[in-house]
N, C-alpha and C positions, 0 to 999 in steps of 0.2 A: 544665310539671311536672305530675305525674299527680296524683291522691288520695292514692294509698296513697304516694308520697313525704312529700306535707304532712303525711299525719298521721303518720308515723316522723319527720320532722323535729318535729312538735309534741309527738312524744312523748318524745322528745331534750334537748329544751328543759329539760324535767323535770328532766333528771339533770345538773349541772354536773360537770364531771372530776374523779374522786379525785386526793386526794395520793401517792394510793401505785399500786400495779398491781393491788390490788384492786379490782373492782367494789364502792362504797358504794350502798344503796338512796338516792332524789333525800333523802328525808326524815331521814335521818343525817346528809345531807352539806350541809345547808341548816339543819335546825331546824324546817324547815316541813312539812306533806301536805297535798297536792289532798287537797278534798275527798272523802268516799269516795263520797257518792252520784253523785258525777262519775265518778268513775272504773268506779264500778257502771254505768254508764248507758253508759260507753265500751266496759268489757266485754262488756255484753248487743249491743252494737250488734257489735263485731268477730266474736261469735258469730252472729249475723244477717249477714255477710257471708260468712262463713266456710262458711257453709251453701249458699249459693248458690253459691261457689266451687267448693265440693267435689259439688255436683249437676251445674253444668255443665262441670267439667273434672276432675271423678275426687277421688280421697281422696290423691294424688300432688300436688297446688296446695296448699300446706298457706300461703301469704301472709297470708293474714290473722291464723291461727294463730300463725305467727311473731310478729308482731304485738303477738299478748296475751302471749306470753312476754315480750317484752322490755319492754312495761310491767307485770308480773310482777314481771319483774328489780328493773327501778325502786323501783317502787311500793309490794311486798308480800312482807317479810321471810319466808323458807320459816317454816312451821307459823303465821305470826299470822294472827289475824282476817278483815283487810284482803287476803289472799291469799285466803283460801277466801270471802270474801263474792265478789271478782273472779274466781273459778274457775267460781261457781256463775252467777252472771250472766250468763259466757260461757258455759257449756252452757243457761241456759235459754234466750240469744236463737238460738244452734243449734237448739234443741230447736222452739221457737215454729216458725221460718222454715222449720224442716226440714219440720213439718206442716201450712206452709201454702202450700206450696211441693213441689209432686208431680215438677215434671218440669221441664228447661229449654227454655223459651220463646225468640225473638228479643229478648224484651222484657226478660230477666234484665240485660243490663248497664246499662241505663239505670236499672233496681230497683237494683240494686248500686253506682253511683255516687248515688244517693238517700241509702243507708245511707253512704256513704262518706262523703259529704258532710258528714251528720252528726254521723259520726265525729271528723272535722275542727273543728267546732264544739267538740264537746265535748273534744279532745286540748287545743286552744286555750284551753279554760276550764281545764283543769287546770294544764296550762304557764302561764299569767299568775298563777295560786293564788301561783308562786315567784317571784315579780314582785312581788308586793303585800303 
């Protein structure tokens, strides 16, 4: 099983099923929220992935991307707080990795399972948040 599988499944975890055919955010439909600085910490990392994505295979790989929407979805009711602090996160670790990060390397996918890795950790900590 890949990275980016675990961490869609850990970010899955988050949200148990509505009763209805609406999408519920995980924290409606629980009572509970990951914390945000987790989830800050996840965002900034999926932009940091998302960057290397989109440098070695075009602005058309949008995976990671995908990604922070759908713990968006979850996570972060359109117009609150907890959305635009996870919006900005992910553009700053974009923004970070974009400038530190000129051109791809051989060495990008091994950089890119690093962060993914990461990622993984910290989806993990948010998903047990609704556990505990």
């Amino acid at each position: 099983m890949s990275l980016r599988t675990l961490c869609a499944l850990a970010l899955l975890v988050c949200a148990p099923l509505p009763a209805t055919a609406q999408e519920a955010p995980a924290q409606e439909a629980t009572g509970k929220e990951a914390p945000i600085d987790v989830l800050t910490d996840l965002a900034e990392t999926l932009g940091q992935a998302h960057a290397i994505r989109s440098l070695c295979n075009g602005d058309d790989d949008q995976t990671w991307r995908n990604y922070m929407f759908t713990m968006l979805n979850m996570e972060g009711p359109s117009g609150s707080p907890r959305r635009s602090a996870m919006t900005s996160a992910f553009n700053r670790g974009f923004r970070t990795q974009q400038g530190n990060t000129k051109s791809c390397t051989p060495d990008m996918p091994k950089l890119e399972a690093q962060i993914a890795a990461r990622g993984r950790v910290l989806a993990e900590t948010a998903a047990n948040s609704y556990l505990h």
